[in-house]
N, C-alpha and C positions, 0 to 999 in steps of 0.2 A: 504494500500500500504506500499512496507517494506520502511518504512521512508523516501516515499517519495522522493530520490537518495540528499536528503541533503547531504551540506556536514562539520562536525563537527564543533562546533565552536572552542569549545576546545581538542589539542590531547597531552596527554601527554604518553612519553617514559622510559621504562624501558631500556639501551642501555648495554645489555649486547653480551658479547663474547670476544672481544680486547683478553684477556690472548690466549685464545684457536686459535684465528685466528693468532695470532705469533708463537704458538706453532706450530698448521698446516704446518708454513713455517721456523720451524727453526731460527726463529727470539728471539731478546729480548722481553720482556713483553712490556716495552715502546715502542717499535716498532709499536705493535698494539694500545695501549692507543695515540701514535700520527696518525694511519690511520684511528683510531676511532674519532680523532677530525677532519679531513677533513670529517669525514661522518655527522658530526654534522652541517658541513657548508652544507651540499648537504640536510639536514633535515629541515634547515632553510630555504633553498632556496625553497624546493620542498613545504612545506605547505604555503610558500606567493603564490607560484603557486596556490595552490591546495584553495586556500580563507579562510583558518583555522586562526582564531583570536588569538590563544594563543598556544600556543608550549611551553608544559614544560619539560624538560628533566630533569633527575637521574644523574647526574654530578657525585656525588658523598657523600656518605652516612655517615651517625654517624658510623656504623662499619667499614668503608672505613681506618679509623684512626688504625687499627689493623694491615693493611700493614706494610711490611717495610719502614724504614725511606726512604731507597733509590727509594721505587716505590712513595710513596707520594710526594717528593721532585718531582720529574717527572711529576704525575700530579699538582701540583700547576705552574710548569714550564710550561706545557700545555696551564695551564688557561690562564696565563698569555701574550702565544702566541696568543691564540685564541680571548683574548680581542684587544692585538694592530693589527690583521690583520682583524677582522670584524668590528670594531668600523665606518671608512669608509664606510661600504657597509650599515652598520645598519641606518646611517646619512643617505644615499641617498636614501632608501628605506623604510624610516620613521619605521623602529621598535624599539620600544622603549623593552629596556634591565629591566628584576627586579632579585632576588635572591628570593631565601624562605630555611628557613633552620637555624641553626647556626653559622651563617656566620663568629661570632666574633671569630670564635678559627678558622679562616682559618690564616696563616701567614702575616707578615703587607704587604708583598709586592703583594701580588693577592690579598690581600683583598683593600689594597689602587687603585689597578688598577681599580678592580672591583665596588669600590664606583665611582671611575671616570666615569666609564663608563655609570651606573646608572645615574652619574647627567648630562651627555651629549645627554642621550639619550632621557632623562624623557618626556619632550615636544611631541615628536614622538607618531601618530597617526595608523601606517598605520598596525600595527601587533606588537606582545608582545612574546617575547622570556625570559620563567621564567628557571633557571638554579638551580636547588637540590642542595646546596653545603651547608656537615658538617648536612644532613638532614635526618630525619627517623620521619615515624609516631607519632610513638610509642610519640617519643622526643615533636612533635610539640602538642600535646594532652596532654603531662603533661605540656610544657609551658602554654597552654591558661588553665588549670587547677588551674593551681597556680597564671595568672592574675587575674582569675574569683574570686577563694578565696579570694586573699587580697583585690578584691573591695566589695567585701561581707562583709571581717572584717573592712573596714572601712564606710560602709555603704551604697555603690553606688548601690549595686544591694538588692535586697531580696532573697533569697534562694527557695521561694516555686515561684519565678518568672521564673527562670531557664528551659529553654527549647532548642530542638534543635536549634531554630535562634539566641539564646543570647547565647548560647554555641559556635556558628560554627563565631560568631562574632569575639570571641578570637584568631581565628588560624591566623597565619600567612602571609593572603592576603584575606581575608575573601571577600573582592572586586572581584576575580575573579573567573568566575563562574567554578562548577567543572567541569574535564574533559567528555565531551560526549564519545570517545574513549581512550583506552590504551593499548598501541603496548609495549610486549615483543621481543626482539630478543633474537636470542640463541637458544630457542624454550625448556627452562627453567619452570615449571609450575608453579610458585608462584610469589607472588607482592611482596614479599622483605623490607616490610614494608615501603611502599611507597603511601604517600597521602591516609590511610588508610581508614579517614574520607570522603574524597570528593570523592573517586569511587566506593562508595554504589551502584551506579543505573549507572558505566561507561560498553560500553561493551567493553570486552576485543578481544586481537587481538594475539594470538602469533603465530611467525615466526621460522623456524630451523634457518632462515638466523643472521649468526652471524654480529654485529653489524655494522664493519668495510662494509659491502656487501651490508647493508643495503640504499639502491640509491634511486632514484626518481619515478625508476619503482615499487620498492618494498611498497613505501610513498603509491602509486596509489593500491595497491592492499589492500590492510589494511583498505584506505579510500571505494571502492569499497565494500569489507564485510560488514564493518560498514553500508551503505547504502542499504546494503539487509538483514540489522535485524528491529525485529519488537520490539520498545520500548516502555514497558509498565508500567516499573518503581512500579510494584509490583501489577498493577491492571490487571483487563482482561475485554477486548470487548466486547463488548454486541453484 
């Protein structure tokens, strides 16, 4: 049976379009980087509906930083909005907030929010909303590269020990399990070097619908495919 109409534990998002959906209408860029953060609260809202345990979104990447000063200034403004008006709803609805990524080169004042918000939320059982920011594969695979090394030069690990579990130990939340799904919008055909390591065996999901568009209805369609594949994770039925 295609999987049983499970429905994913974990979904994580690629959230693109914001530029183009401004363009579309003649707007500024931030115009759509701010209708892409109420879509972000409607992404939240829609997978506690939907019973999805971990929601991690693509905030925003190590190449992200190549923007103009004036669009990154914006979104850090963003973030910054999007912590003080969810923080409330995240309390009453038990989800606890994390980050993954390179957090410490975000500016002090979103990243001061952002650790606040972390330790407010931490206790919080009820669902897990992990946020990309200052984040790229690539990035997070030489970081646990270079913990694994120096505990190697100092003698904590042995080298001929080294396997994928003691590898995938190093990254960045190694506690959360990988994403079961991964939803593109935009309808964009590549990952973007995003969670390179954990979506070995995720199925993918992409959409034309540009990110801002992306609603509760669109959440239900993405979750719906996913439940009509057959996951085999590289083996085959007997």
């Amino acid at each position: 049976m295609a999987n049983e109409l499970k429905v994913p534990e974990h979904v994580a998002i690629i959230m693109d379009g914001n530029g183009r959906w401004a363009e579309h209408r003649g707007l500024a860029r931030v115009e759509g980087h701010r209708a892409g953060a109420e879509a972000v609260e409607a992404a939240l809202d829609a997978a506690r509906k939907f019973g999805v345990k971990y929601l991690t979104l693509y905030a925003f990447s190590t190449e992200n930083w190549k923007r103009s000063p004036q669009e990154v200034a914006a979104l850090m403004g963003l973030l910054g909005d999007f912590l003080d008006r969810k923080l409330p709803s995240m309390m009453e609805n038990d989800v606890r907030l994390l980050t993954t990524g390179r957090t410490s080169d975000l500016p002090f004042p979103s990243r001061s929010k952002l650790l606040a918000a972390i330790e407010a939320t931490s206790n919080n059982r009820g669902g897990t909303l992990i946020l990309a920011l200052s984040y790229g594969g690539r990035a997070e695979l030489v970081d646990a590269a270079k913990k694994m090394a120096a505990d190697a030069a100092a003698g904590k690990i042995a080298p001929e020990k080294i396997d994928e579990k003691l590898f995938a130990s190093y990254l960045y939340h190694p506690e959360i399990p990988d994403p079961d799904l991964m939803i593109r919008t935009s309808g964009e055909q590549r990952i973007s070097n995003f969670l390179l390591w954990q979506i070995a065996y995720s199925e993918l999901y992409v959409t034309p619908v540009l990110w801002p568009d992306f609603d509760e209805e669109e959440f239900g369609r993405a979750i719906k495919s996913y439940q009509n594949r057959d996951r085999r994770f590289g083996g085959r039925k007997k």
